[in-house]
NUZA-638142 format. One record per residue (C-alpha): x, y, z; residue in one letter; residue number from 1. Coordinates in nm, 3 decimals, always signed. Layout:
# NUZA-638142
+---------+---------+---------+-----+-----+
:      px :      py :      pz : res :   n :
+---------+---------+---------+-----+-----+
:       X :       Y :       Z :   a : NUM :
...
+---------+---------+---------+-----+-----+
//
This chain:
# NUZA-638142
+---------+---------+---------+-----+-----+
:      px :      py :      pz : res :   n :
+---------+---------+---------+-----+-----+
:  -2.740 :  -3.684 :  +0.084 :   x :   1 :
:  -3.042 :  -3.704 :  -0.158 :   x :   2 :
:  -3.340 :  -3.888 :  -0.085 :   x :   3 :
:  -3.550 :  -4.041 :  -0.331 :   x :   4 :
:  -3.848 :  -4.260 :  -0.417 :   x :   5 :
:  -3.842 :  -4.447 :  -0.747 :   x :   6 :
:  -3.939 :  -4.743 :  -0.937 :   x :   7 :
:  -3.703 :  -4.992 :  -1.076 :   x :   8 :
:  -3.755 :  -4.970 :  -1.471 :   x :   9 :
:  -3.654 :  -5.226 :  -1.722 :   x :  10 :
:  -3.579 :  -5.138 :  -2.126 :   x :  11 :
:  -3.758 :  -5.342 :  -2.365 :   x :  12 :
:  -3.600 :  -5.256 :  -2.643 :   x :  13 :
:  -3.303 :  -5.014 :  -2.640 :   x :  14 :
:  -3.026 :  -5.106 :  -2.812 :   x :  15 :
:  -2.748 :  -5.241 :  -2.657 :   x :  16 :
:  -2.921 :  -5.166 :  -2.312 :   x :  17 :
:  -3.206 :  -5.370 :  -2.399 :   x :  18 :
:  -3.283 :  -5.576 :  -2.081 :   x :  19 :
:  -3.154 :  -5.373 :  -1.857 :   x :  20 :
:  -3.315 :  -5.341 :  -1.502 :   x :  21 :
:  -3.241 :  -4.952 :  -1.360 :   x :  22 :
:  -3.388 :  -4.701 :  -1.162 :   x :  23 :
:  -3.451 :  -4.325 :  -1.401 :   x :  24 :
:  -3.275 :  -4.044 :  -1.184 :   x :  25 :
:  -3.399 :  -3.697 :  -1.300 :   x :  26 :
:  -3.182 :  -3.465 :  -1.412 :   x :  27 :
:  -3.332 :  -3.197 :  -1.102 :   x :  28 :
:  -3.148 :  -3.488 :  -0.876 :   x :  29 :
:  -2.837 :  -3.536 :  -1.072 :   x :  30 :
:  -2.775 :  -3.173 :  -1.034 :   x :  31 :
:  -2.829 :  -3.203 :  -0.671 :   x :  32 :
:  -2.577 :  -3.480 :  -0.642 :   x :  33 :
:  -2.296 :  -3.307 :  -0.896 :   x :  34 :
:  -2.381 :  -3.006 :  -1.024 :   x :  35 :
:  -2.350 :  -2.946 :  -1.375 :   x :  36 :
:  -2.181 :  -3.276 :  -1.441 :   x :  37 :
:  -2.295 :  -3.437 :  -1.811 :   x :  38 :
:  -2.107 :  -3.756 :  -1.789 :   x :  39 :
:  -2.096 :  -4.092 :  -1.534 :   x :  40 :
:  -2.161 :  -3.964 :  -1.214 :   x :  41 :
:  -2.045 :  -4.210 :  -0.944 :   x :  42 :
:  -2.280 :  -4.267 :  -0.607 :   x :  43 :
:  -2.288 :  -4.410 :  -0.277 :   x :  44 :
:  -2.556 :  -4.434 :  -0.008 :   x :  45 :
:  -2.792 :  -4.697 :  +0.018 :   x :  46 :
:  -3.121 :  -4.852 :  -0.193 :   x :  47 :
:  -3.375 :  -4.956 :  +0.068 :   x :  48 :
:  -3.131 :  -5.000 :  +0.350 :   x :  49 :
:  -2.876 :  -5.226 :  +0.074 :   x :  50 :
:  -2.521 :  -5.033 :  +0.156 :   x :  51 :
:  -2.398 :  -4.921 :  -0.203 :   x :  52 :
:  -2.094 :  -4.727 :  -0.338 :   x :  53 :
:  -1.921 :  -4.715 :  -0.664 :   x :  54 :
:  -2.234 :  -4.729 :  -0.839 :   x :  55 :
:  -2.243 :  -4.557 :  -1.170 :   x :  56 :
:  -2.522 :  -4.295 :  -1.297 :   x :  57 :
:  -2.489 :  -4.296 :  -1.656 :   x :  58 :
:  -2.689 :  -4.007 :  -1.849 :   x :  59 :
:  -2.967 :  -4.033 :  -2.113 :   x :  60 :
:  -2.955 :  -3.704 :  -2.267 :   x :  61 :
:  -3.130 :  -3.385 :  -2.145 :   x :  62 :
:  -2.933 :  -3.371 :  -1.810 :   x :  63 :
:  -3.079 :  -3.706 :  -1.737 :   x :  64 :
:  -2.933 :  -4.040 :  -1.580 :   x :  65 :
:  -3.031 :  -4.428 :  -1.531 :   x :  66 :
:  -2.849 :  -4.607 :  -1.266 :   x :  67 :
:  -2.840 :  -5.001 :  -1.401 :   x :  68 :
:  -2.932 :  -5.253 :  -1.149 :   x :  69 :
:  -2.715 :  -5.559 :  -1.176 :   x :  70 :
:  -2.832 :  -5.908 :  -1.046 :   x :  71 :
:  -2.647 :  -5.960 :  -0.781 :   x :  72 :
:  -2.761 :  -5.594 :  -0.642 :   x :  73 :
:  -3.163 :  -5.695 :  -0.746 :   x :  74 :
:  -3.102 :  -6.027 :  -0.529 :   x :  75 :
:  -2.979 :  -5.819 :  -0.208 :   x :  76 :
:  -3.234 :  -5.582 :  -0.261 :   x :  77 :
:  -3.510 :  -5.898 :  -0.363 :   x :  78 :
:  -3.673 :  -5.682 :  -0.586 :   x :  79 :
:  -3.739 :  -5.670 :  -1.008 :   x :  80 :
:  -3.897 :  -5.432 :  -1.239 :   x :  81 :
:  -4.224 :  -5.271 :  -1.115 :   x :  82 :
:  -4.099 :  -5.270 :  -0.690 :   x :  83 :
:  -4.043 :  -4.960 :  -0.584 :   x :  84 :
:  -3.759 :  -4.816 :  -0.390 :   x :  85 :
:  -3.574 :  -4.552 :  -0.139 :   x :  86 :
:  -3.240 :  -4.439 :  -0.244 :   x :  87 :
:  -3.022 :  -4.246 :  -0.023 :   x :  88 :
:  -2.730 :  -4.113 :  -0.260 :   x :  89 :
:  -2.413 :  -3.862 :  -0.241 :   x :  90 :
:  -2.148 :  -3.853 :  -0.510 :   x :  91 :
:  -1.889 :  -4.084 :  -0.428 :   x :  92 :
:  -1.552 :  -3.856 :  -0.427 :   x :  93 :
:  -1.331 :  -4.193 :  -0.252 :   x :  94 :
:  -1.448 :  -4.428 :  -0.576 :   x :  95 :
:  -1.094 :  -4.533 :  -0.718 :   x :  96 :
:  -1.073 :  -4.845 :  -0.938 :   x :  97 :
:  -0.698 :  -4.935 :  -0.950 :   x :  98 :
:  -0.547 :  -5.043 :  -1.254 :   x :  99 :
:  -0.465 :  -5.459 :  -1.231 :   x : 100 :
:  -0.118 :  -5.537 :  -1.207 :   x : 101 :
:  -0.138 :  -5.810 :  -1.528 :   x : 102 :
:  -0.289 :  -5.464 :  -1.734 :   x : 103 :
:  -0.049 :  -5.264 :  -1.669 :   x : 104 :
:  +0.251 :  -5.515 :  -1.745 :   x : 105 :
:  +0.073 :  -5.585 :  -2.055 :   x : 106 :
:  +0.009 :  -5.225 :  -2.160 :   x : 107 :
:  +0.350 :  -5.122 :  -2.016 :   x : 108 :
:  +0.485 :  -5.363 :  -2.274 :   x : 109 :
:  +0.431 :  -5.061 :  -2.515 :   x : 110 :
:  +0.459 :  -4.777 :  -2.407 :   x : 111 :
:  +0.176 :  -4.630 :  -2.702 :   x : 112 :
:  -0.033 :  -4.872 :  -2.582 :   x : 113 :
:  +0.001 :  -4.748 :  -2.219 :   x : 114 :
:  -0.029 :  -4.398 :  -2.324 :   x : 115 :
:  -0.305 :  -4.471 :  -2.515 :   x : 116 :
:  -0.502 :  -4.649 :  -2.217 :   x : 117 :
:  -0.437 :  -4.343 :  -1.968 :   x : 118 :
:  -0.564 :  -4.053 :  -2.233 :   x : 119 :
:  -0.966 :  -4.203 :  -2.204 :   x : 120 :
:  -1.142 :  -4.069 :  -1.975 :   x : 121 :
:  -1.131 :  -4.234 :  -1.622 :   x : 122 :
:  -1.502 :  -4.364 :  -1.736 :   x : 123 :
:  -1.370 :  -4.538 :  -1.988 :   x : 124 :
:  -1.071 :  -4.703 :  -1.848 :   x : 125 :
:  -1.315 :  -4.836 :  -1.564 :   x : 126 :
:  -1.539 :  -5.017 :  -1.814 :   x : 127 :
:  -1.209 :  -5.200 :  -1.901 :   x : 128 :
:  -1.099 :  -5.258 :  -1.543 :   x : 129 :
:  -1.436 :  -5.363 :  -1.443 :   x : 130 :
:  -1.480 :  -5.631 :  -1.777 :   x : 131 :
:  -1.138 :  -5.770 :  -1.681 :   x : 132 :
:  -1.222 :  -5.803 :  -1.360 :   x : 133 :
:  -1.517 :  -5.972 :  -1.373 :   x : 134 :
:  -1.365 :  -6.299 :  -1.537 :   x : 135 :
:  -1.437 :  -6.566 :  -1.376 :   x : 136 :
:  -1.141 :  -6.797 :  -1.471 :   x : 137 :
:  -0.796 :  -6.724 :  -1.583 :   x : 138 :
:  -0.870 :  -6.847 :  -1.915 :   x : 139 :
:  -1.130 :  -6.565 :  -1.981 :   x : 140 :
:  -0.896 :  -6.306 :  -1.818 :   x : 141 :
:  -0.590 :  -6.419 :  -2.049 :   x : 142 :
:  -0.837 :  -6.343 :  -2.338 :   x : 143 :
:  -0.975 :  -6.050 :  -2.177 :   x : 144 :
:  -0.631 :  -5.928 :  -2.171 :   x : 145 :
:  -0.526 :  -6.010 :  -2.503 :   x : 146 :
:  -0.847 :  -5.804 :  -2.623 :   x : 147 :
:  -0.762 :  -5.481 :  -2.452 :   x : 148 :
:  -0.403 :  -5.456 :  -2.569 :   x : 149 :
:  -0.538 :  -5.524 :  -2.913 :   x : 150 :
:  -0.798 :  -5.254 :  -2.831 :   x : 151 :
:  -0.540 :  -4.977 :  -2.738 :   x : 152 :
:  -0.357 :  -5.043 :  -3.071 :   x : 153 :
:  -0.610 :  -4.983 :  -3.253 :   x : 154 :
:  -0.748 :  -4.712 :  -3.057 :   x : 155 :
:  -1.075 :  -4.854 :  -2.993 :   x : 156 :
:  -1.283 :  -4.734 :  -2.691 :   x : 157 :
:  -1.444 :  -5.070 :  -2.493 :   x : 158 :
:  -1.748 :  -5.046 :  -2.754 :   x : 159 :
:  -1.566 :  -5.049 :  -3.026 :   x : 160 :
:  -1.412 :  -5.346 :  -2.894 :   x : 161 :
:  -1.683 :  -5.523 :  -2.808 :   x : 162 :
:  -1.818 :  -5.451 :  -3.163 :   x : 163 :
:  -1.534 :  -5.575 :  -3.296 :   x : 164 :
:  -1.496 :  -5.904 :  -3.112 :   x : 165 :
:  -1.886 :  -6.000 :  -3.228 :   x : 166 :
:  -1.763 :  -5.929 :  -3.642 :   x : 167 :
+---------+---------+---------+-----+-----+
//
């Protein structure tokens, strides 16, 4: 377990992260956490006593990592940009996101399309899982749905899709 004092940052302007409340986590900690590792690094542990796990540590270039603060985590924590923090973090070896029955029906419709959804990186099929997830009525999920077949046709990566959806 690492242990850590840091401020919660927010991007001004930063492309598509622009907005965005994290914490910066050097890349001297990264390495302590997963040696080596380059990509999304999952954690668990705790941020000033709030219980976390799952949570994503996604790099910056040079070995470095932000881990984005959502609002529902700033709200249990009842802090914003400029509060600092204690994190607590290990990597999380248990984190598993499942693949939602509906997706897999969908995608198993094809079987390119299938085959095409399990060759990304497990990264990558989580931002999909996690965007379909998050609908909040079946309406949105239908379309959701709709939009990652579509996706795996045409080989996009979520993105891409996303790019593609604003055109």
């Amino acid at each position: 377990m690492i242990h850590l004092k840091a401020e919660i940052e927010r991007f001004e302007t930063n492309g598509e992260k622009t907005g965005w409340t994290y914490i910066f986590i050097p890349n001297a900690i990264a390495d302590q956490i997963k040696p080596g590792e380059r990509r999304s690094i999952r954690v668990k542990g705790t941020i000033d006593q709030v219980e976390i796990s799952g949570i994503g540590l996604m790099p910056m270039g040079q070995g470095d990592f932000i881990m984005a603060l959502n609002k529902e985590l700033r709200k249990k924590l009842r802090k914003e940009a400029g509060a600092k923090v204690e994190l607590n973090l290990s990597f999380d070896a248990d984190f598993k996101i499942e693949m939602p029955d509906d997706l897999e029906i969908c995608l198993a419709d094809e079987e390119v399309l299938l085959k095409q959804f399990l060759s990304m990186p497990k990264s990558h099929q989580n931002y999909f899982i996690n965007w379909l997830n998050t609908a909040k009525t079946e309406v949105t999920r239908t379309k959701r749905l709709v939009m990652i077949v579509n996706a795996m046709a045409k080989k996009y990566d979520f993105g891409q899709m996303v790019r593609a959806a604003r055109a």
